[in-house]
VMD Tcl script that draws the C-alpha trace (Angstrom):
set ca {
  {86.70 103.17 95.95}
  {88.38 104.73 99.23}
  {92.33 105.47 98.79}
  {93.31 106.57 102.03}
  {93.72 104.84 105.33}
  {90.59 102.71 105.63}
  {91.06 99.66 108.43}
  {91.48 96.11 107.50}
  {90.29 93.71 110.02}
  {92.93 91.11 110.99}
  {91.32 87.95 112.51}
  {93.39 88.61 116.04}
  {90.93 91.59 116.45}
  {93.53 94.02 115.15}
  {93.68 96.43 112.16}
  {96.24 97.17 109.86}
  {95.73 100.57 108.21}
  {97.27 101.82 104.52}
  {100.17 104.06 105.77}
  {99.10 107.31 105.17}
  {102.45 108.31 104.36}
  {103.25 105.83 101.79}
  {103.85 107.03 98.56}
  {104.75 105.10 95.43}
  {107.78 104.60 96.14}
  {107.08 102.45 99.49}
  {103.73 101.57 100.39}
  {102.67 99.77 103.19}
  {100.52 98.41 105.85}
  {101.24 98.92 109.61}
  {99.33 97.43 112.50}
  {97.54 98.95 115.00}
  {98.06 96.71 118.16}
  {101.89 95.47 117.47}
  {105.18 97.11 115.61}
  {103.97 94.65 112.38}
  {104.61 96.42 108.84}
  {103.41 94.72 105.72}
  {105.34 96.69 102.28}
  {104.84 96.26 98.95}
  {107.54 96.10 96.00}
  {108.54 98.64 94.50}
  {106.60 97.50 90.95}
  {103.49 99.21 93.14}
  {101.86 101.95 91.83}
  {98.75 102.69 93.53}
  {96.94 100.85 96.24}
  {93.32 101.43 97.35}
  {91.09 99.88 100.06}
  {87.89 98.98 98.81}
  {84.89 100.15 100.94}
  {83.05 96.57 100.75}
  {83.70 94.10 103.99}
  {83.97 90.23 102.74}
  {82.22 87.20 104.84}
  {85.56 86.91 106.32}
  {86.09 90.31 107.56}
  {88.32 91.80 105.83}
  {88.47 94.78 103.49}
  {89.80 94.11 99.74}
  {92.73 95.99 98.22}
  {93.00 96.93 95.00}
  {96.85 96.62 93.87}
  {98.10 98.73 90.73}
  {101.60 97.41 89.10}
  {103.39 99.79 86.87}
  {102.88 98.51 83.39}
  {106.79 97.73 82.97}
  {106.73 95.77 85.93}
  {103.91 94.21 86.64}
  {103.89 90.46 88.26}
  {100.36 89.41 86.56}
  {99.75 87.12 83.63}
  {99.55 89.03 80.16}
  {100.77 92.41 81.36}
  {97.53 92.95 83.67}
  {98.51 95.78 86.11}
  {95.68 95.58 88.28}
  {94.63 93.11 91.09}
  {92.17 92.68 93.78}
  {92.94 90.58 96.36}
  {92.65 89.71 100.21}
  {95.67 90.04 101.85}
  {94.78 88.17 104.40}
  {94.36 85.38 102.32}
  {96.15 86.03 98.95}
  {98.95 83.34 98.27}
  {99.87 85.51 94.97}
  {99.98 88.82 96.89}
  {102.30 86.71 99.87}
  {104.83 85.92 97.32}
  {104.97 89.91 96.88}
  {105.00 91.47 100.10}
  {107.80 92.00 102.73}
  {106.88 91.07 106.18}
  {108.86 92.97 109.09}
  {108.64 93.95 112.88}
  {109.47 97.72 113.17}
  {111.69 98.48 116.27}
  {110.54 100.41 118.95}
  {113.60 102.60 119.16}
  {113.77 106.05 118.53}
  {116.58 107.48 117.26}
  {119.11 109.45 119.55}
  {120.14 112.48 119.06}
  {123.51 113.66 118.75}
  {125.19 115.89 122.00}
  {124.80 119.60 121.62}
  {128.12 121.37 121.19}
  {131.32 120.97 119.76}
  {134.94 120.72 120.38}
  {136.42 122.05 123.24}
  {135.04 122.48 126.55}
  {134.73 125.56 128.94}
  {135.79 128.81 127.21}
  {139.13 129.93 127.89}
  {140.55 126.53 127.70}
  {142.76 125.35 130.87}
}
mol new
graphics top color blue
foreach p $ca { graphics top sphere $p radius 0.5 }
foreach p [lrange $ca 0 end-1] q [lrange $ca 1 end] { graphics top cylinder $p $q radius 0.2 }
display resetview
């Protein structure tokens, strides 16, 4: 297994990379070619990308739930899936465009204006 930020082929000829500043408190996926992010819940503890490539293309990730939360059947807390593909792991994820925008920053200085006043 390969836990950091291994590609995954998306059929458009992109990638979208695991964030390699996600933690476990917000993991996610970003693309490489548009301002697409792909995060997971918060009941996400780990997440690796798996080194194998499927007939499709695509790498596999291998989702870890925290045990008190986990979404699977009989308290399971890990699954392997295709994102790409994955109804189950669709039902999970939050899909978002990130804005372009960088924040602004604030004016240097304070009150007042030229010393001396008048």
């Amino acid at each position: 297994m390969i836990s950091s930020n291994i590609l995954i082929q998306t059929q458009g000829g992109g990638i979208f990379i695991l964030n390699p500043s996600s933690t476990k408190k917000s993991w996610s996926l970003v693309s490489t070619r548009s301002n697409f992010v792909i995060t997971m819940p918060s009941c996400v503890d780990k997440v690796m990308v798996l080194p194998e490539i499927q007939a499709d293309g695509f790498h596999p990730l291998r989702i870890v739930f925290k045990k008190d939360s986990t979404p699977l059947d009989n308290g399971d807390t890990t699954y392997t899936c295709n994102v790409g593909e994955d109804s189950f792991i669709h039902t999970l994820l939050h899909f978002k465009v990130a804005s372009n925008q960088v924040a602004k920053k604030g004016k240097k200085g304070g009150k007042g204006g030229k010393k001396g006043g008048k």
